[in-house]
N, CA, C, O and CB atoms as a CASP TS submission, in Angstrom:
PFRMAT TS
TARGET T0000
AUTHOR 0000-0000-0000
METHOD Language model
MODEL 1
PARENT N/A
ATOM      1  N   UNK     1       0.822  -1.190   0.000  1.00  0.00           N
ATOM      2  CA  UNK     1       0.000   0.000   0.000  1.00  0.00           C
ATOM      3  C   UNK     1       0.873   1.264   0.000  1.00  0.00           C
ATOM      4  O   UNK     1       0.583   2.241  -0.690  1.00  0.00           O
ATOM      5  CB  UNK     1      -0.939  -0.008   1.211  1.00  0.00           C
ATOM      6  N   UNK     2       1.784   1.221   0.673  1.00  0.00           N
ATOM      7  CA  UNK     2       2.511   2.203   0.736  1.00  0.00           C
ATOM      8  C   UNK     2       3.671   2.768  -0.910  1.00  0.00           C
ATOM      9  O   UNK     2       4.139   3.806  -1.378  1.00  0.00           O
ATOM     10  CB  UNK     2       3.258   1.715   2.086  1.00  0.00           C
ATOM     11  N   UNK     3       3.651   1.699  -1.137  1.00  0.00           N
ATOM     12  CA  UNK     3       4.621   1.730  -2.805  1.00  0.00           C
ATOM     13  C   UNK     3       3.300   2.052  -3.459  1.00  0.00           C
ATOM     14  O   UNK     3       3.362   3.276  -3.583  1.00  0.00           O
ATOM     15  CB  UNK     3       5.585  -0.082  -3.606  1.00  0.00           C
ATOM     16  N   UNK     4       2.448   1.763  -3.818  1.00  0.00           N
ATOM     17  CA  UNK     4       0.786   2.188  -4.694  1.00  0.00           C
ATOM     18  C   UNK     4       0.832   3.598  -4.189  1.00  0.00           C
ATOM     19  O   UNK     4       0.793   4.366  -5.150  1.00  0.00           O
ATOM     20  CB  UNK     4      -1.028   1.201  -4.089  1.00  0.00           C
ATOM     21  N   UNK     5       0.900   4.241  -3.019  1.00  0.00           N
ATOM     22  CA  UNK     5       0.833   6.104  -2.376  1.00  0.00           C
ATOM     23  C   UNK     5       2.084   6.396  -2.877  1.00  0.00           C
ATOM     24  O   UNK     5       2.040   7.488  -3.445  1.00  0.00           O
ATOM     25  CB  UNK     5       0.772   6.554  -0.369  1.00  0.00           C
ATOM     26  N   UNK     6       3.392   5.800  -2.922  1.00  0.00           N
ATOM     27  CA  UNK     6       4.688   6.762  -3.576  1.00  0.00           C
ATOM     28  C   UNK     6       4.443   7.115  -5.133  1.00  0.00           C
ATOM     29  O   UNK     6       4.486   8.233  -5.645  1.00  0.00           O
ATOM     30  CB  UNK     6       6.297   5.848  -3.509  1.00  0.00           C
ATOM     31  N   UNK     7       4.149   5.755  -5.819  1.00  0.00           N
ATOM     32  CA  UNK     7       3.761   6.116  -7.440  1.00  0.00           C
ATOM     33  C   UNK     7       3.013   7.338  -7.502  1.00  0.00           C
ATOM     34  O   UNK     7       3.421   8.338  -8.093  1.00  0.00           O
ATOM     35  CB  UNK     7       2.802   4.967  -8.208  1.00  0.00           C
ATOM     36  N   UNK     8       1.647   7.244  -6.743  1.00  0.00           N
ATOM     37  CA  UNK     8       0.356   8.011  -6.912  1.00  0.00           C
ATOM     38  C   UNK     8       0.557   9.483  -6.606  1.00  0.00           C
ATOM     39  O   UNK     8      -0.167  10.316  -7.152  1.00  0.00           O
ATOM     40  CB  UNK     8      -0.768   7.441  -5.977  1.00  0.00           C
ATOM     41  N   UNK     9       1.592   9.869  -5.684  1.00  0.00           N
ATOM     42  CA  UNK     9       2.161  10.997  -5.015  1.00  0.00           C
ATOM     43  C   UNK     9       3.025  11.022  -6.263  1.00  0.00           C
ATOM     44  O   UNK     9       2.215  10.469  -7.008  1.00  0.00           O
ATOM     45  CB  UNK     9       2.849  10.873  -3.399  1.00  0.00           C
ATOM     46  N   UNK    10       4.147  11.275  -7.087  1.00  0.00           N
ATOM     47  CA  UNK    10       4.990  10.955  -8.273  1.00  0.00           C
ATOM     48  C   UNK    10       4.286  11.285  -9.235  1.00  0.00           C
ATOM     49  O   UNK    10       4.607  12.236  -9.948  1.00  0.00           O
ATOM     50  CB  UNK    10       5.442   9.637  -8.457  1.00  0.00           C
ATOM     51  N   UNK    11       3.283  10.626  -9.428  1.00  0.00           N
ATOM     52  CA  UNK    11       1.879  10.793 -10.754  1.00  0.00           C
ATOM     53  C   UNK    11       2.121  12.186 -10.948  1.00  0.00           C
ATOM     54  O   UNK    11       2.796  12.900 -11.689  1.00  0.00           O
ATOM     55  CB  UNK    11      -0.108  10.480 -10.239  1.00  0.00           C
ATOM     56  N   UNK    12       0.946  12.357  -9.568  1.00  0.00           N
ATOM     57  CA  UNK    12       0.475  13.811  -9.214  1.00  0.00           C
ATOM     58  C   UNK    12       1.348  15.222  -9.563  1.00  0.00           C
ATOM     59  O   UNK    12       1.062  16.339  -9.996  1.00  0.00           O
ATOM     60  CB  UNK    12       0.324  13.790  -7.697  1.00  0.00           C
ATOM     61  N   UNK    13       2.656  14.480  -9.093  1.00  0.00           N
ATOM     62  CA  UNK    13       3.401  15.672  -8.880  1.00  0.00           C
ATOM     63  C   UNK    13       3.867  15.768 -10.354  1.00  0.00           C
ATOM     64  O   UNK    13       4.054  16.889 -10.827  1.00  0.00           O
ATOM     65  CB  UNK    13       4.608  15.599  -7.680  1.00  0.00           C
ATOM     66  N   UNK    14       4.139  14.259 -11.385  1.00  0.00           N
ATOM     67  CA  UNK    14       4.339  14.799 -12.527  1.00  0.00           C
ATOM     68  C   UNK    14       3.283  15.468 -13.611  1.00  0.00           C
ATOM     69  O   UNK    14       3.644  15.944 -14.687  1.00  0.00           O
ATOM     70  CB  UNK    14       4.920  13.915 -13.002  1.00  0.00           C
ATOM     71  N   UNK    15       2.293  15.435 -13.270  1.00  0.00           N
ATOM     72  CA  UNK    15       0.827  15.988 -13.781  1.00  0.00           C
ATOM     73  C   UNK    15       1.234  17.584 -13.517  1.00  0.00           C
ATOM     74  O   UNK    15       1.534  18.367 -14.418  1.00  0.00           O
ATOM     75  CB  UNK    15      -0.786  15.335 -12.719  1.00  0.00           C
ATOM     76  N   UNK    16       1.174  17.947 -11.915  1.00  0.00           N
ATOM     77  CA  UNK    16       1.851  19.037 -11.852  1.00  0.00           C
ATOM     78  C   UNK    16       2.994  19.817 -12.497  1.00  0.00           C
ATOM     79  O   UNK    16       2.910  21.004 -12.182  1.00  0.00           O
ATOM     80  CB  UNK    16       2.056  18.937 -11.048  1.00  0.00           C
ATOM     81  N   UNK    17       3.713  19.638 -13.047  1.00  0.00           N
ATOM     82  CA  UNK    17       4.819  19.227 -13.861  1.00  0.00           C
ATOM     83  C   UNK    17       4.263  19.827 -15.089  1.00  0.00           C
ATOM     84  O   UNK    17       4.431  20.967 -15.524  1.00  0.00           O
ATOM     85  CB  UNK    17       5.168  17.613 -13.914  1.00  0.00           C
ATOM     86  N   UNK    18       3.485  18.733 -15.626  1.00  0.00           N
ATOM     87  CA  UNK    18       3.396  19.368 -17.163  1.00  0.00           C
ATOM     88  C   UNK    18       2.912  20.221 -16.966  1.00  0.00           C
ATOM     89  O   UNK    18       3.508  21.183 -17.451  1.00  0.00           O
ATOM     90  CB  UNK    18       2.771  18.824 -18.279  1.00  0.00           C
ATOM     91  N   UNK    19       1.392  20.660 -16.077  1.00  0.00           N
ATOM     92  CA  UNK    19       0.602  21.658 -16.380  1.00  0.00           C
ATOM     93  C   UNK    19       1.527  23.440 -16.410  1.00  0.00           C
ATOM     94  O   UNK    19       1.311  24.500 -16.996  1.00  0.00           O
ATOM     95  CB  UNK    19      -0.645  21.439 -15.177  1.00  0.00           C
ATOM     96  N   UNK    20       2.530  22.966 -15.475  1.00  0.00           N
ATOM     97  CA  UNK    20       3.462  24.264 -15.546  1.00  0.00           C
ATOM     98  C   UNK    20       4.157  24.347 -16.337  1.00  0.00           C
ATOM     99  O   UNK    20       4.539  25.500 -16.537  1.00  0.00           O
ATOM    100  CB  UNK    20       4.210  24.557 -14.679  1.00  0.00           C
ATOM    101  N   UNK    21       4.589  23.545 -17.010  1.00  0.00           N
ATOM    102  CA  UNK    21       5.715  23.420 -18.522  1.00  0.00           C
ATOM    103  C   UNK    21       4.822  24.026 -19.259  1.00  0.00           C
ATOM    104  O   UNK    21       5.226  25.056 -19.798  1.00  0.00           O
ATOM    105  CB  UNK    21       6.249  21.752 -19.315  1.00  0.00           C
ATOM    106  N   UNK    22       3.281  23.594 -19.541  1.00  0.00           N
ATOM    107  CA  UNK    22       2.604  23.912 -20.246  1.00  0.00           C
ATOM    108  C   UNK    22       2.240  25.536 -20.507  1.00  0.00           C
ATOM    109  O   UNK    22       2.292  26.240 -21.516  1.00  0.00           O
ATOM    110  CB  UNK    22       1.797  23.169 -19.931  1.00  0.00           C
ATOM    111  N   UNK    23       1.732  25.865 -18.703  1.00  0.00           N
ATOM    112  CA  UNK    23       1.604  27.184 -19.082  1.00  0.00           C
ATOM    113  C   UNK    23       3.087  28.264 -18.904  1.00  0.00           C
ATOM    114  O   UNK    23       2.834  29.446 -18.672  1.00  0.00           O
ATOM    115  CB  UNK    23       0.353  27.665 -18.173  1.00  0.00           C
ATOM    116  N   UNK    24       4.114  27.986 -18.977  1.00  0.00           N
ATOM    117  CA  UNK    24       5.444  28.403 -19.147  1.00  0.00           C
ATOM    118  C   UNK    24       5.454  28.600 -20.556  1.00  0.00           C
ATOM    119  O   UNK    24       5.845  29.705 -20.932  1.00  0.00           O
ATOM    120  CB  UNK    24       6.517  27.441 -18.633  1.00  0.00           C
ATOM    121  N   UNK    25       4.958  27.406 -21.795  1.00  0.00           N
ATOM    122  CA  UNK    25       5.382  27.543 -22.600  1.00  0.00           C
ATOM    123  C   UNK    25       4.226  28.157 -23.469  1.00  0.00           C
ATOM    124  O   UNK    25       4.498  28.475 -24.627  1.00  0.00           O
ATOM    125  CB  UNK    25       6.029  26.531 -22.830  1.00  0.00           C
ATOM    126  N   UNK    26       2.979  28.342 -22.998  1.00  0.00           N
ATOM    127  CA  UNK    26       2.025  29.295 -23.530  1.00  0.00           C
ATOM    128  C   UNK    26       2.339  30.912 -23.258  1.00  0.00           C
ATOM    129  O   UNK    26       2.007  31.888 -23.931  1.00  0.00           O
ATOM    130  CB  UNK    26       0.661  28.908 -22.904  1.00  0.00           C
ATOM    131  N   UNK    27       3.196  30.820 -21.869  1.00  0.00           N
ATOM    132  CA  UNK    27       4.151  32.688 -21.957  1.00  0.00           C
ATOM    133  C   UNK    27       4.935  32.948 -22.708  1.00  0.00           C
ATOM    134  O   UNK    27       5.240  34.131 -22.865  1.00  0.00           O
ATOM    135  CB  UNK    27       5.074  33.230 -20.892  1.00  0.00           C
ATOM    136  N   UNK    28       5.567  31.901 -23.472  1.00  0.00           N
ATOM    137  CA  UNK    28       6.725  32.158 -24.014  1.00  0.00           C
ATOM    138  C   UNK    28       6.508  32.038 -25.447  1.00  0.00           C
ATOM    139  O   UNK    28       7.340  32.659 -26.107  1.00  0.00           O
ATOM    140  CB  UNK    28       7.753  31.334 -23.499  1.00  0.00           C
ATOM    141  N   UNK    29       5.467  31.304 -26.229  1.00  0.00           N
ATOM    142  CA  UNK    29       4.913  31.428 -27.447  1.00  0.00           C
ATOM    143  C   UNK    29       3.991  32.964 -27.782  1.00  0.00           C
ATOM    144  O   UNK    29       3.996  33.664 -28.795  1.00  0.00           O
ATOM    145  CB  UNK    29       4.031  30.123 -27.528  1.00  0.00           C
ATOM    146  N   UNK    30       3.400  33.087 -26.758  1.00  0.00           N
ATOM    147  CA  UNK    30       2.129  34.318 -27.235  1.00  0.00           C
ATOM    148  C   UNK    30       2.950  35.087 -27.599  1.00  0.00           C
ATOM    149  O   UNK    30       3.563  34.454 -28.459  1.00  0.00           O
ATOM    150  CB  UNK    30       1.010  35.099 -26.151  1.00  0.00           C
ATOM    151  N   UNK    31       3.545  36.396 -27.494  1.00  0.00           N
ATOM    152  CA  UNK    31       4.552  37.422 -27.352  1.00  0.00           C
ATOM    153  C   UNK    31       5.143  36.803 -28.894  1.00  0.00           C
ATOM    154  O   UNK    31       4.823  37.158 -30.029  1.00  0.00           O
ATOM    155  CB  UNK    31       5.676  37.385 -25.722  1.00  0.00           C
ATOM    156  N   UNK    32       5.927  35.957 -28.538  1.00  0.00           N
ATOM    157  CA  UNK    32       6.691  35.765 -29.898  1.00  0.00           C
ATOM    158  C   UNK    32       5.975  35.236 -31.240  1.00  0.00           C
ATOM    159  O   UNK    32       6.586  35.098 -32.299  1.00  0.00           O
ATOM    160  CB  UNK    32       7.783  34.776 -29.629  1.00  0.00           C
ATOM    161  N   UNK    33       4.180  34.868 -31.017  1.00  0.00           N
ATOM    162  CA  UNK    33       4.006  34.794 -32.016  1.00  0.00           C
ATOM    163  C   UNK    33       2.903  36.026 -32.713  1.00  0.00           C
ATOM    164  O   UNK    33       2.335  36.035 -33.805  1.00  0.00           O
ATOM    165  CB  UNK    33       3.756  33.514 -32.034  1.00  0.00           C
ATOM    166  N   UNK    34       2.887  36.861 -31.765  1.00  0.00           N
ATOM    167  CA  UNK    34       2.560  37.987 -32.075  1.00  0.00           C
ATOM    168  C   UNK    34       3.213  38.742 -32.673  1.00  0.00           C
ATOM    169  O   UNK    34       2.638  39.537 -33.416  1.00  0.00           O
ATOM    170  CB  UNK    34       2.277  38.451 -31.356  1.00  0.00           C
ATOM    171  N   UNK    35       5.159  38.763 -32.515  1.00  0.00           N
ATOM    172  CA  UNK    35       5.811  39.176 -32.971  1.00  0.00           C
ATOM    173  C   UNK    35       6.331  38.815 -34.581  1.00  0.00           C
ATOM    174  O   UNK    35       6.790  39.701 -35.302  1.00  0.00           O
ATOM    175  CB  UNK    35       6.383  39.133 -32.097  1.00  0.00           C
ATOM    176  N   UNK    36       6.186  37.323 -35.055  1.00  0.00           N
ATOM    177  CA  UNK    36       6.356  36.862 -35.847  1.00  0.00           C
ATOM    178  C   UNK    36       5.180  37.153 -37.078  1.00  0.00           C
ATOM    179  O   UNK    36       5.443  37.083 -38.278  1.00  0.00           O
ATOM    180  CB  UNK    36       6.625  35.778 -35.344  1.00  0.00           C
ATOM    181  N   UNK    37       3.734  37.516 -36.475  1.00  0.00           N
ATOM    182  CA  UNK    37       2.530  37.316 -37.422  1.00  0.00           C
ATOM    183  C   UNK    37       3.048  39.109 -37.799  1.00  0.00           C
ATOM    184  O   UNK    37       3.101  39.374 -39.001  1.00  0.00           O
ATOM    185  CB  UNK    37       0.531  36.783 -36.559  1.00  0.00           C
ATOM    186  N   UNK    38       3.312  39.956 -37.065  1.00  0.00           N
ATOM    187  CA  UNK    38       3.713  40.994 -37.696  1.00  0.00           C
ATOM    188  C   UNK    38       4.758  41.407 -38.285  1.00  0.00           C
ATOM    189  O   UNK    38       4.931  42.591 -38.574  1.00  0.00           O
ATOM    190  CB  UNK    38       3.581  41.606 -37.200  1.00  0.00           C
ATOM    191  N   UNK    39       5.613  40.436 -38.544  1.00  0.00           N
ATOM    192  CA  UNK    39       7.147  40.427 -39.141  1.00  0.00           C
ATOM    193  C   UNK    39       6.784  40.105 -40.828  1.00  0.00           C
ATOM    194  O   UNK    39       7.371  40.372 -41.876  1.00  0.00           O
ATOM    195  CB  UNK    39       8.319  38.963 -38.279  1.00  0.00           C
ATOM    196  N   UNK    40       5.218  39.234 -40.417  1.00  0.00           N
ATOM    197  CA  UNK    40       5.293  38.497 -41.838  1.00  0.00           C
ATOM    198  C   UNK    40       4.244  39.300 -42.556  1.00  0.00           C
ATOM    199  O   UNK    40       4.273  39.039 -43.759  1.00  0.00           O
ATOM    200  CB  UNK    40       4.929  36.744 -41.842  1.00  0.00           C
ATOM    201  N   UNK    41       3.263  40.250 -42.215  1.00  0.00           N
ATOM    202  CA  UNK    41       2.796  41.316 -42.598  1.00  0.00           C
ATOM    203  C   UNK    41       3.708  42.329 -43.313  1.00  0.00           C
ATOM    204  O   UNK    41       3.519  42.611 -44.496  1.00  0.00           O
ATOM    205  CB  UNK    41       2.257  41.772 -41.587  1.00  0.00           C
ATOM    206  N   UNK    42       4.539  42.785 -42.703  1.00  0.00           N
ATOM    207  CA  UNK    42       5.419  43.459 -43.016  1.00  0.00           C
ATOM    208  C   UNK    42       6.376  43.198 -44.459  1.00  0.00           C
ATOM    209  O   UNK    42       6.797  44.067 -45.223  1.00  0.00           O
ATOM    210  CB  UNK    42       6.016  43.418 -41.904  1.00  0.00           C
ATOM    211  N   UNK    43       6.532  41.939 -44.536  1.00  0.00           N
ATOM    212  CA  UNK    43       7.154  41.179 -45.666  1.00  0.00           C
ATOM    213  C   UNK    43       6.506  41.073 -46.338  1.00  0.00           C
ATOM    214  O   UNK    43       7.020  40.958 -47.451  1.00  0.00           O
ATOM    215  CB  UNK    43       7.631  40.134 -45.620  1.00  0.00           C
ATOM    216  N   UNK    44       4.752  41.009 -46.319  1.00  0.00           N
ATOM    217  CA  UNK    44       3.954  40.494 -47.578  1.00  0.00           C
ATOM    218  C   UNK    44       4.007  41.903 -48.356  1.00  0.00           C
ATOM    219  O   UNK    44       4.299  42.129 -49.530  1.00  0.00           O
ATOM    220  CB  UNK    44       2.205  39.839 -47.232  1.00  0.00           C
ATOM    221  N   UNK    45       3.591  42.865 -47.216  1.00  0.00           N
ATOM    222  CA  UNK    45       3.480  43.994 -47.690  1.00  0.00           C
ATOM    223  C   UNK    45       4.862  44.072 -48.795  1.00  0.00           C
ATOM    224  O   UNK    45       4.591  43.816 -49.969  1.00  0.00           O
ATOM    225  CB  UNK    45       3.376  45.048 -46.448  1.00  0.00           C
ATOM    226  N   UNK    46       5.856  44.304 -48.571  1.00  0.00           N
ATOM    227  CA  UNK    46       6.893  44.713 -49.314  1.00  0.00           C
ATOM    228  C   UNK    46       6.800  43.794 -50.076  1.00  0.00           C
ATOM    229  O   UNK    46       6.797  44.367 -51.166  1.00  0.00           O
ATOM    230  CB  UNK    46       8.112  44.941 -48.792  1.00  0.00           C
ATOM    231  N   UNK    47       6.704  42.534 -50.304  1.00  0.00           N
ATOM    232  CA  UNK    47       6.710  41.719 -51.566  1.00  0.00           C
ATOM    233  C   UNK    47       5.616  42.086 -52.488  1.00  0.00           C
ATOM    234  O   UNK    47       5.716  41.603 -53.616  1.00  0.00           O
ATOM    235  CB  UNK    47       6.597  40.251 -51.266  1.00  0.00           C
ATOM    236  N   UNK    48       4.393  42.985 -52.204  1.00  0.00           N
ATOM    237  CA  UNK    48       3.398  43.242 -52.772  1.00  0.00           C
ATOM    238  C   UNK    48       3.725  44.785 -54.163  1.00  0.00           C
ATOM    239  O   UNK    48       3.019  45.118 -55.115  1.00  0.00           O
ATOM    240  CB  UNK    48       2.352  43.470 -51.400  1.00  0.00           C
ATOM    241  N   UNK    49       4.921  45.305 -53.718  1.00  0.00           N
ATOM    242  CA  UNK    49       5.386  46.241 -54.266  1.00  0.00           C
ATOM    243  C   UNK    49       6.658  45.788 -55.069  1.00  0.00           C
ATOM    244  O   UNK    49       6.956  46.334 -56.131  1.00  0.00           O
ATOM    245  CB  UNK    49       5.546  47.205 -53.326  1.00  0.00           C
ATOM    246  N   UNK    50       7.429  44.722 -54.496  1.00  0.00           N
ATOM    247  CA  UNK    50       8.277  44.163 -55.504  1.00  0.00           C
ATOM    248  C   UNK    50       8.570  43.998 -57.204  1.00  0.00           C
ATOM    249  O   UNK    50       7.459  43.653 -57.607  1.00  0.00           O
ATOM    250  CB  UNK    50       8.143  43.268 -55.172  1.00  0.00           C
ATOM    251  N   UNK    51       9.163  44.039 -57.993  1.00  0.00           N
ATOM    252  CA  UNK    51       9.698  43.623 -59.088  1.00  0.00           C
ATOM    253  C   UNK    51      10.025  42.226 -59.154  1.00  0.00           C
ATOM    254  O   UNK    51      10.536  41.839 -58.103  1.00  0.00           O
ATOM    255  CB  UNK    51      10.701  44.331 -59.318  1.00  0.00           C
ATOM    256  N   UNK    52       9.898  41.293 -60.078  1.00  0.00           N
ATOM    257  CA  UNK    52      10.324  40.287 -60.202  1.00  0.00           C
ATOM    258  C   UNK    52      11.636  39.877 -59.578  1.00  0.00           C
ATOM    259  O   UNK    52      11.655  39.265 -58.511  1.00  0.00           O
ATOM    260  CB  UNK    52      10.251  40.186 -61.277  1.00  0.00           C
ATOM    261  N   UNK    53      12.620  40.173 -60.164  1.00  0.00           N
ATOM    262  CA  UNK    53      14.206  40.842 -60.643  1.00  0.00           C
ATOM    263  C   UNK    53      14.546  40.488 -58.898  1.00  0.00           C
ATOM    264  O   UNK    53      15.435  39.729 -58.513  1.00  0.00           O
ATOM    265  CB  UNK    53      14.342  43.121 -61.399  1.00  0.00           C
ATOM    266  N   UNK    54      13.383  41.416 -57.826  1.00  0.00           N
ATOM    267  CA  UNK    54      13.911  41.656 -56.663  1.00  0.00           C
ATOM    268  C   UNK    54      13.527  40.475 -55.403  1.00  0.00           C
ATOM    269  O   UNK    54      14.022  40.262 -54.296  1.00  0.00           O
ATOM    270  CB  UNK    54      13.440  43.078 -56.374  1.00  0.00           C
ATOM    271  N   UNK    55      12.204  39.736 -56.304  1.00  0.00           N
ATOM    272  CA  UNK    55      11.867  38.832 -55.144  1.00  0.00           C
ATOM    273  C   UNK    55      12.471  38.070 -54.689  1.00  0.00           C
ATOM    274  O   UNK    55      12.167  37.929 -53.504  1.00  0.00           O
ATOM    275  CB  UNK    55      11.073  38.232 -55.200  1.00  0.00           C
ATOM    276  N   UNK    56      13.680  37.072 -55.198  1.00  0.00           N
ATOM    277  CA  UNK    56      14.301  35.866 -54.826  1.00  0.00           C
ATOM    278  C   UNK    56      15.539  36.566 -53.221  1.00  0.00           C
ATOM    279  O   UNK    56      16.058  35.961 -52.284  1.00  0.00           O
ATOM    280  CB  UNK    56      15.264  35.115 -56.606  1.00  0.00           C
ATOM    281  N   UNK    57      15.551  37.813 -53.571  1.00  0.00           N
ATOM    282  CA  UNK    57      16.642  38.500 -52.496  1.00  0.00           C
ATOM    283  C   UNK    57      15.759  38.764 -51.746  1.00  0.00           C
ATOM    284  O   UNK    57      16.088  38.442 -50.605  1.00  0.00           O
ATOM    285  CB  UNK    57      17.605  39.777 -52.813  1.00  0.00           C
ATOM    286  N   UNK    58      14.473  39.331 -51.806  1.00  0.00           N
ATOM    287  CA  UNK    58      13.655  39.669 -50.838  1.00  0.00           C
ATOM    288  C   UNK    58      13.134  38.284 -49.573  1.00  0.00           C
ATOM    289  O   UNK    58      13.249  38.331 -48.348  1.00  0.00           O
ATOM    290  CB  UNK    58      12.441  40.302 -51.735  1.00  0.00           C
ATOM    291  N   UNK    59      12.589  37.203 -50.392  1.00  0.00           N
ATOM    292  CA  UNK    59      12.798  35.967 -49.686  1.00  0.00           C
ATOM    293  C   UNK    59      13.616  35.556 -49.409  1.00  0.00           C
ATOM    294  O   UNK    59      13.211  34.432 -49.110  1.00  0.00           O
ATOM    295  CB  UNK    59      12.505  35.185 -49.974  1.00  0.00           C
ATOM    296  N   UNK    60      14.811  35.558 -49.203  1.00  0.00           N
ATOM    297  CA  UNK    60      15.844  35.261 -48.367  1.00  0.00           C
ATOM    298  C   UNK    60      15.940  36.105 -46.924  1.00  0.00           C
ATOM    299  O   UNK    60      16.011  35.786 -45.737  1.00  0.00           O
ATOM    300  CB  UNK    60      17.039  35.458 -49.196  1.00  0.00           C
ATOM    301  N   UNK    61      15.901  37.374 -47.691  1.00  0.00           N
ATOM    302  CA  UNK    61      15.822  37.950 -46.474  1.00  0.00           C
ATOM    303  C   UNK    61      14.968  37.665 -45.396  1.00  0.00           C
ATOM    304  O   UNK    61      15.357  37.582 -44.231  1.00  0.00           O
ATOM    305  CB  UNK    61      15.674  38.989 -46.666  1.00  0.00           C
ATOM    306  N   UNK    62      13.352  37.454 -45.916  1.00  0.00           N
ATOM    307  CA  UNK    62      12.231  37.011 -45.258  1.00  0.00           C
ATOM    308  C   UNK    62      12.491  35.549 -44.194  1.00  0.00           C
ATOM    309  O   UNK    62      12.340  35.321 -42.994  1.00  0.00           O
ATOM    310  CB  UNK    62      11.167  36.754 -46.481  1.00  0.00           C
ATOM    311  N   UNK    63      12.925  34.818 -45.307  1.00  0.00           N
ATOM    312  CA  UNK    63      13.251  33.334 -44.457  1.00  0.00           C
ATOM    313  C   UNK    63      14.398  34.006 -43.198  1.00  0.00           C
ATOM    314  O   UNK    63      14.519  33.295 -42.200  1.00  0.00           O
ATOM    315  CB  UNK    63      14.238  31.799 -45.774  1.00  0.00           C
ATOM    316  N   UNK    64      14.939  34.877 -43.219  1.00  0.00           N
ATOM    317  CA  UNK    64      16.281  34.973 -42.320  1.00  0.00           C
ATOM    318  C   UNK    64      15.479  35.318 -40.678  1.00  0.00           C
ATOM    319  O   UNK    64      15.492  34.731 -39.596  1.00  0.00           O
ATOM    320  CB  UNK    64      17.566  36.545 -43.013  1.00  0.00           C
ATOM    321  N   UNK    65      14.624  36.950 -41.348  1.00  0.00           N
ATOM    322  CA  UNK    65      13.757  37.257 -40.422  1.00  0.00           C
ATOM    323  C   UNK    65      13.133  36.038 -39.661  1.00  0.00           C
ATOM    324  O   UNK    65      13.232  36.181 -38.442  1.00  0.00           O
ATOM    325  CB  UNK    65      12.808  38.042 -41.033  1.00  0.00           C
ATOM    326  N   UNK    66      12.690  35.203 -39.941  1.00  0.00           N
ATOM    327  CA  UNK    66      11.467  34.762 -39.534  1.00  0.00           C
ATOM    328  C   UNK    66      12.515  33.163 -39.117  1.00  0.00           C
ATOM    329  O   UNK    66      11.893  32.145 -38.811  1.00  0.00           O
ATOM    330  CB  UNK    66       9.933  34.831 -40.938  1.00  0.00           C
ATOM    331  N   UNK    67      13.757  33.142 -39.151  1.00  0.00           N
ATOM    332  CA  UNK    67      14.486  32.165 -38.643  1.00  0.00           C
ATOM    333  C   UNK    67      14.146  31.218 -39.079  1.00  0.00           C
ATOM    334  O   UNK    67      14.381  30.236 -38.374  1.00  0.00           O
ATOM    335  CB  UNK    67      14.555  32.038 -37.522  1.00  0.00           C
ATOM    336  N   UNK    68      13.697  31.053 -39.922  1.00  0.00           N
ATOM    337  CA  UNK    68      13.421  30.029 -41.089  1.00  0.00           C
ATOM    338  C   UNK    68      14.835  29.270 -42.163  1.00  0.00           C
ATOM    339  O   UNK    68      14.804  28.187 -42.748  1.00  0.00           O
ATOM    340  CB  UNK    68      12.376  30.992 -42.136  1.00  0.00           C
ATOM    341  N   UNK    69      16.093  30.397 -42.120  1.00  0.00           N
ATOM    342  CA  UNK    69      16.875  29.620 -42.868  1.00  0.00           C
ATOM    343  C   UNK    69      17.823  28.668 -42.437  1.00  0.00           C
ATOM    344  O   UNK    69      18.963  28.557 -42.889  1.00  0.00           O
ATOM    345  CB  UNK    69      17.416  30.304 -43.521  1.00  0.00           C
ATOM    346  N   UNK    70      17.353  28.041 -41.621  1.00  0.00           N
ATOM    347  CA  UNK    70      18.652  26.980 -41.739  1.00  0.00           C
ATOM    348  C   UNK    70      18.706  25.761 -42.163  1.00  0.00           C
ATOM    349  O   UNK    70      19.777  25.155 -42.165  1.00  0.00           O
ATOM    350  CB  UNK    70      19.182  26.719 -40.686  1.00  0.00           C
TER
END
């Protein structure tokens, strides 16, 4: 009985566990993907005024922004 209460205590505490990883990692996404949805506004926009000639440099740049190139 007592080994069945250590697991069950362990469970708990790893349940506890995620739910804080979880909302740790819902602080740490919002912000940055607020930051990212307006990075990529910003890029459509300028690709919307582009020249042919200029887009392939312009997407690079874009992928760099948005930490996309590696």
């Amino acid at each position: 009985m007592a080994l069945g209460d250590a697991i069950k205590s362990r469970e708990t505490t790893n349940q506890q566990l995620i739910a804080l990883y979880a909302e740790m990692y819902e602080d740490l996404k919002g912000p940055m993907s607020d930051y990212k949805t307006g990075q990529l506004r910003q890029i459509l926009e300028t690709f919307s005024e582009a020249d042919e000639e200029k887009l392939p440099y312009m997407e690079n740049v874009a992928m760099r922004m948005l930490g996309l190139d590696n």
